[in-house]
N, C-alpha and C positions, 0 to 999 in steps of 0.2 A: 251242729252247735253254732251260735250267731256268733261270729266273732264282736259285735257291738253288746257289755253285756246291759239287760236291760234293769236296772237296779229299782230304778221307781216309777210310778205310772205316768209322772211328765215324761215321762224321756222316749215316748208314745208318738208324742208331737213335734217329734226332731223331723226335719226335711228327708223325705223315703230317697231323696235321686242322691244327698251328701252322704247315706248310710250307705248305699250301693255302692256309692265311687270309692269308700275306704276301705267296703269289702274287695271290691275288684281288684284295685290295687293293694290289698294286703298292708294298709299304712299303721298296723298295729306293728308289723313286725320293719317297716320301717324306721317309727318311732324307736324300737328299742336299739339297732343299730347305729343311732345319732344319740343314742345315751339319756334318751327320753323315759326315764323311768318314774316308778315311786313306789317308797320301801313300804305303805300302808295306805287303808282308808281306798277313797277313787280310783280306778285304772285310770295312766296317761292317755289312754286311747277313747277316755270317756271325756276324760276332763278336753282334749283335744278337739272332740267334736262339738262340742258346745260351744268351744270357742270361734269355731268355722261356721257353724251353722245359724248364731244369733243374730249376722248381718242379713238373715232374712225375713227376720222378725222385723227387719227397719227400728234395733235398736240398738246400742251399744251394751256390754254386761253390765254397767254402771247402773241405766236407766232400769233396764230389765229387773236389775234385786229390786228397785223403787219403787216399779208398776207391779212387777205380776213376781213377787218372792218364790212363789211356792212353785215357778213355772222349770227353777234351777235345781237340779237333782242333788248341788252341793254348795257351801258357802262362801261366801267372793276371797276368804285367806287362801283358800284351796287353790283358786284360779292364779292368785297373786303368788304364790309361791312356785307353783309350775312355772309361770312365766318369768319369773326371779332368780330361775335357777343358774347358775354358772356351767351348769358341767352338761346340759346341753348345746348338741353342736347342731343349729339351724340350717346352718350351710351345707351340713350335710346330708340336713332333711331333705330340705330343696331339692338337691341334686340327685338325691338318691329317688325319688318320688317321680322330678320330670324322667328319667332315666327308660324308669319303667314305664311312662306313660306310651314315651318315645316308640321303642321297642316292642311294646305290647299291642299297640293300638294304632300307633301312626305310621310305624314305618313298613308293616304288613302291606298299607291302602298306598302306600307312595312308589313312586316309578326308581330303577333304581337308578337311570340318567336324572333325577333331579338332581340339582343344584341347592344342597341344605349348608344353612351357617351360621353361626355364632355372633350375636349383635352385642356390641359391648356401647351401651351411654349411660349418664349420670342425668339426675333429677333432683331439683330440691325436696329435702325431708324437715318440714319450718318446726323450728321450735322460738317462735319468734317472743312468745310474752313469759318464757320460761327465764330461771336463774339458776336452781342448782343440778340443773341435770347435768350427767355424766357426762363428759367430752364434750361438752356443748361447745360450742365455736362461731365464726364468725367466718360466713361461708360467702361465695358470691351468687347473687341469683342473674341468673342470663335474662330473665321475662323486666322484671322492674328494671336491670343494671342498677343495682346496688348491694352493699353488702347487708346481710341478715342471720340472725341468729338459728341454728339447726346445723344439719346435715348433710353432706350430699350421698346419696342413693347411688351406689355404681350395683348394677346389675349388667347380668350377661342371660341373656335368652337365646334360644335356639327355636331359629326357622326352616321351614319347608316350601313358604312362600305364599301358604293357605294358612298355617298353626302358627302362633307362636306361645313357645314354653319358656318362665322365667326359669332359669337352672341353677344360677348360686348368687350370690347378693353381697357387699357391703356396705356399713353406713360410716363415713370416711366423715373422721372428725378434719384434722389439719396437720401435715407436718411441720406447720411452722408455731411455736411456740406463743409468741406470741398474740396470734391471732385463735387460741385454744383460752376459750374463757374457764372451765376446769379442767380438773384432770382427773384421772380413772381413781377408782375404787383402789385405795394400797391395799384393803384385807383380803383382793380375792387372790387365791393364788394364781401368779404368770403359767404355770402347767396345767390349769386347768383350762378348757375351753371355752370359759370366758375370760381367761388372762391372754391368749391367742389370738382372738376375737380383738380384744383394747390393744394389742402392739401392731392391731393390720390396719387395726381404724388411723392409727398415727403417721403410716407409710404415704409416700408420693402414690398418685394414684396410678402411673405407668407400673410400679412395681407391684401393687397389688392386683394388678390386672393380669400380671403375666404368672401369678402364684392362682389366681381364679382357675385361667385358663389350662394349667396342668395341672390342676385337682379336674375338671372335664374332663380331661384327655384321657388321664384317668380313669373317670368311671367308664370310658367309651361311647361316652355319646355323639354320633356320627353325623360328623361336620365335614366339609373339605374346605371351608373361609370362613377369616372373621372379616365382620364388617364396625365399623365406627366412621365415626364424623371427625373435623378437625383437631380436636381437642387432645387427640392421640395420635395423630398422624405427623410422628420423627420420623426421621431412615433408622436409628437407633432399635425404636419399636419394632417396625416393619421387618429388622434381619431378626429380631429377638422373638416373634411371633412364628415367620420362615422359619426358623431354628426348629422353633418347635412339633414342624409340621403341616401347618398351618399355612393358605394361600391369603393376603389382605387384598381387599380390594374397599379403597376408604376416598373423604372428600382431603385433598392436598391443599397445607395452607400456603396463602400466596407471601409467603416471609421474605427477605434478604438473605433469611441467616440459612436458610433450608435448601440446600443447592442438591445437581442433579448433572450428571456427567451426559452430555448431548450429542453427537456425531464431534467428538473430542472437545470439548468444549464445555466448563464448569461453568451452569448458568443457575438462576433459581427462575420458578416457574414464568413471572411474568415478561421475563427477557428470552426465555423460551420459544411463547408463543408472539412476543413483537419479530421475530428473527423468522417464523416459519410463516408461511403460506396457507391462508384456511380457506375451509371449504365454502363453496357458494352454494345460494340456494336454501331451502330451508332441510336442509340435511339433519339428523338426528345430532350428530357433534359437526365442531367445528375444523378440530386438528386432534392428531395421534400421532406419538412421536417412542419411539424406546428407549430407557435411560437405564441409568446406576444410579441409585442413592449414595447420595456421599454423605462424608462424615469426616470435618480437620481432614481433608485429603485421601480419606482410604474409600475406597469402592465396598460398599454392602453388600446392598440385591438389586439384580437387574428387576426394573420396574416398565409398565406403560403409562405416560399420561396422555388421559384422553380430556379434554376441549371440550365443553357443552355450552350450551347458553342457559344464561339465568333469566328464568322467566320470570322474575318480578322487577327483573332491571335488565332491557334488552339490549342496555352496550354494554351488559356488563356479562361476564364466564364465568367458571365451576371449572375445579381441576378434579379430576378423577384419577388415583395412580390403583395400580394393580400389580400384585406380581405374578399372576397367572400370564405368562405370555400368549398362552394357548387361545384365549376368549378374545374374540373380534368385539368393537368398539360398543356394538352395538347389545352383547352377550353383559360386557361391564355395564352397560347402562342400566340394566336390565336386572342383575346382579343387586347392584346398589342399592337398587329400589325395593328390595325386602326389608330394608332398615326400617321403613317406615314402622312395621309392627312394630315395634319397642315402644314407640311415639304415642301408638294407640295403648299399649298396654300401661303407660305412665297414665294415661288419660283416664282410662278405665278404673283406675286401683284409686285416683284419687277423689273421682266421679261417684263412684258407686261401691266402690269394696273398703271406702274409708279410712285410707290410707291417713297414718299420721295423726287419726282424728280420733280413734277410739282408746289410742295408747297415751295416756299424760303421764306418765313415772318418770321417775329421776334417775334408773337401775339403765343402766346401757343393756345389760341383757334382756329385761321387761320388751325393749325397742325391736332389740332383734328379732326374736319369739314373734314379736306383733308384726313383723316383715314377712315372716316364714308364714304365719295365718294369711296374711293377705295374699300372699302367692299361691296356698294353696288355696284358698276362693277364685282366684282367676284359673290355674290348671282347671279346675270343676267344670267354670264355666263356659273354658276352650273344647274342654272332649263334647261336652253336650254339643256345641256350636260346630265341631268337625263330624258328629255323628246326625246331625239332624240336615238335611238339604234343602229345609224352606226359606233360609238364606234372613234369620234372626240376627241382630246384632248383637253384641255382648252385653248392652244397655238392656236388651228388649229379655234377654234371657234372664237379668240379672229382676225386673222387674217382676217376669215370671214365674221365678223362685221366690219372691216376697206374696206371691197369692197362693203358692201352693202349701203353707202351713195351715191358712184360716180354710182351705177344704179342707185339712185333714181332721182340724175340729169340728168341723158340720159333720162329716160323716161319722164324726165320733158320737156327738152328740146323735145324728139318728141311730147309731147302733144302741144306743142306751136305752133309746125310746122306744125301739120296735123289741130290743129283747125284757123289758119290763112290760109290754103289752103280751108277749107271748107267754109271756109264766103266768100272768094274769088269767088268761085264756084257759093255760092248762090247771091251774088250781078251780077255777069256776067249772071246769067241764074235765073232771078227771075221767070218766070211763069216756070221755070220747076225745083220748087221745088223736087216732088217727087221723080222722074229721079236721081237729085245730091244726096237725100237720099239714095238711092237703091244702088248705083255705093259706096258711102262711107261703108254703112253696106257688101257689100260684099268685100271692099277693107279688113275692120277688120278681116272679117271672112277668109280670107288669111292668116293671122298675123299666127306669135306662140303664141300658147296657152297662156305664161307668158303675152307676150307684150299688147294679146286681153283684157285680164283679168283686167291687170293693165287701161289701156286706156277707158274702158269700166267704170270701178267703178269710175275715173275722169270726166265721162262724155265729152270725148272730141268732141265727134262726136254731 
C-alpha cells in the first residue's frame, strides 16, 4: 500500500525522488506526531507534499492555481487553512524529521571519532513592504546596517562537517515593545501551539536558544558542541550551554564589559593578548592562553582563547574561546570552521527554495508552516547531495529537480501514444494477437535503456 495516496491523475506528476524521500522517512507519521492533522476532505500528508514539491515546478502555489488550475489535486482554501492552522507544532516537525534523517542515514556512514555539532545563527526574514502582519517588528539587518521591517530567523542545525541539517527554528519578533509594530492574534488560544510559538517569538534571543537547545537534547540528536558567532558569545551563555551538556567553541567578543580570569589576573580579551607573547612566523594562530569566564566577579567555566589572524585585516585578530580544554589550538580552529554550513544553508533557502517569498500572509503561523516547508526542501536536497559522490552543489541539484517533472510528462505523454497505438493494432488485427505482441516487445526493446525502464514499470505495452 503506497503510503502517498494517489487521489487524482495530476498527482502522477508530483517529483518521484520528493515521494521516495517521504516514504523513506515515514513523514506521514511524522506529520501526525506534530499535530499535523485534518478531521475531512485531503490527507495532511497530501496537502504537505504539494506544498514541498511545487518549488520544482519554479512556481509558487499562487501562480500555479493561475497558470495550470487543474495541475492541483485540491483548492488554495485547503492549502491556506493547513497552513493557518495554530495547533500545529512545526518545530516539531523539523526536529522530528532531521532526527530521523540523522540516524537513519547519516550517522551509520559517519566515523564515530567525528566531531558533530550544533550551529546556532540568525538571518533576516524581510517583511519590508508589509503592515498588518503578525509580530511584525522592526528588526536589525547586519548586510545593509539598518533597521527593517520582518523577522529574524534563529535556527539551529546540525553538522558532521559534510551535511548539514536545519533541526528546529524560530522567527523572533522583538522583546522590546516598542520596536514590535503589532502584536499576536488575542483569539488564538496561549495553550495551543500557536499561542507557544507567539510567547517564544517575544523572548530575548539567548533564552530561546537555550529552550531550542533542550528540546534537541531531547529528541537525541548526537552532538558533542554548539557552535555560534559573537552575537551569543557571554560567559553567562557559555556556563548555561556547559550546564547543559554541551562543549561551546564560538568567535569571543572583543568588549570591556566581557572579562576573563588569566594567570590571576581579571582582564578582557584585548588586554589579554597586548600582555602575552605571540607567535612568529606564519603559524595557524597567534596565542593560546587558558581562562575562566567571569561574571560581576564569580568564575563560570574554564575556557581557552585561542588568537588567529583575520584575514581580511592583517593587523587585525579573531578570538576563538572554547571550553573543550582537551582540543589543541589547531582541533578549535578546525572546529569552528563547520559553522560555515549554516552560512551556505541561509544562502541556499533564500536563492533557490524561496525563502520568505512564496509566503505573504498576515497569520504568524502561515510563516511558520512556510519555514518548516522550506527546511524540509533543503533536508531533500542535503540526503540526495550526501548520497550522490559526483560532488553536485545544492544550486545544481536544486536545478535538477526543476527538469525532472517535464521528463515525467514526456514520458507520460509517450506512454499515452504507444498505448493508443497498440489497441489500435489489436482491434485492426484481432486473430493476430500474438504477431502485434512480438512486433511491440521488440519495438521496446529498441528503446533506450531509461525510456524501456520507465515504460515498462507503467505497463504500457
Amino acid at each position: 500500500m503506497q503510503i502517498i495516496p494517489q487521489t487524482t491523475h495530476q498527482m502522477e506528476s508530483i517529483s518521484k525522488k520528493t515521494s521516495l524521500f517521504f516514504h523513506r522517512y515515514r513523514i506521514g507519521q511524522i506529520l501526525r506526531s506534530a499535530n499535523a492533522c485534518k478531521l475531512k476532505g485531503f490527507s495532511a500528508i497530501l496537502v504537505f507534499l504539494v506544498l514541498v514539491s511545487i518549488i520544482f515546478e519554479n512556481r509558487s502555489l499562487y501562480m500555479q492555481r493561475r497558470l495550470h488550475e487543474e495541475s492541483l489535486p485540491f483548492g488554495k482554501d485547503t492549502a491556506y487553512r493547513f497552513l493557518n492552522s495554530c495547533h500545529t507544532n512545526w518545530r516539531r516537525f523539523t526536529l522530528l524529521l532531521a532526527a530521523r534523517i540523522i540516524n537513519e542515514t547519516i550517522k551509520p556512514l559517519t566515523d564515530a571519532g567525528r566531531r558533530c555539532a550544533i550551529i546556532v545563527d540568525d538571518s533576516l526574514f524581510s517583511r519590508s513592504r508589509s503592515k498588518r502582519v503578525e509580530l511584525l517588528a522592526n528588526v536589525y539587518d547586519h548586510v545593509s546596517h539598518r533597521y527593517t521591517k520582518g523577522f529574524r530567523l534563529l535556527v539551529l542545525g546540525w553538522t558532521d562537517g559534510n551535511t548539514f541539517l536545519p533541526l528546529t527554528f524560530c522567527l523572533l519578533s522583538t522583546s522590546k515593545g516598542k520596536n514590535r509594530l503589532n502584536e499576536a492574534d488575542a483569539s488564538v488560544d496561549a495553550r495551543s501551539n500557536g499561542g507557544k510559538q507567539r510567547k517564544l517569538a517575544q523572548m530575548e534571543a539567548p533564552a530561546v536558544v537555550l529552550k531550542l537547545l533542550q528540546e534537541v537534547k531531547a529528541a537525541g540528536v548526537p552532538a558533542q558542541y554548539v557552535l555560534f558567532d559573537t552575537w551569543f558569545c557571554s560567559p553567562s551563555s557559555l556556563k548555561a550551554i556547559h550546564d547543559l551538556g554541551y562543549d561551546v567553541t564560538a568567535m569571543a567578543k572583543k568588549s570591556k564589559k566581557v572579562r576573563y580570569l588569566c594567570e590571576g589576573k581579571i582582564s578582557n580579551v584585548k588586554a589579554i593578548y597586548k600582555e602575552h607573547k605571540k607567535r612568529r612566523g606564519r603559524s595557524r594562530y597567534l596565542l593560546s592562553v587558558d581562562a575562566v569566564a567571569m561574571k560581576q566577579g564569580e568564575s563560570l567555566v574554564p575556557v581557552r582563547l585561542v588568537f588567529v589572524r583575520n584575514r581580511n585585516k592583517r593587523k587585525d585578530y579573531l578570538v576563538l574561546v572554547t571550553t573543550d580544554l582537551s582540543l589543541s589550538e589547531e582541533e578549535v580552529i578546525q572546529l569552528y570552521g563547520k559553522r560555515w554550513g549554516i552560512e551556505v544553508f541561509f544562502k541556499a533557502c533564500k536563492s533557490y527554495l524561496r525563502l520568505g517569498k512564496d509566503c505573504r500572509s498576515v497569520s504568524y503561523d502561515a510563516m511558520t508552516a512556510h519555514v518548516a516547508v522550506v527546511c524540509t526542501r533543503y533536508m531533500l536536497l542535503a540526503v540526495e547531495e550526501r548520497e550522490n559522490t559526483d560532488g553536485r552543489s545544492l544550486g545544481e541539484l536544486f536545478y535538477l529537480g526543476l527538469d525532472e517533472l517535464p521528463d515525467l510528462k514526456y514520458m507520460e505523454a509517450l506512454r499515452l501514444v504507444l498505448q493508443e497505438f497498440a489497441e489500435q493494432l489489436r482491434a485492426e488485427y484481432p486473430s493476430e494477437v500474438l504477431l502485434v505482441e512480438s512486433l511491440l516487445e521488440r519495438f521496446l526493446n529498441d528503446l533506450p535503456a531509461l525510456w524501456m525502464s520507465r515504460l515498462r514499470a507503467q505497463k504500457c505495452a
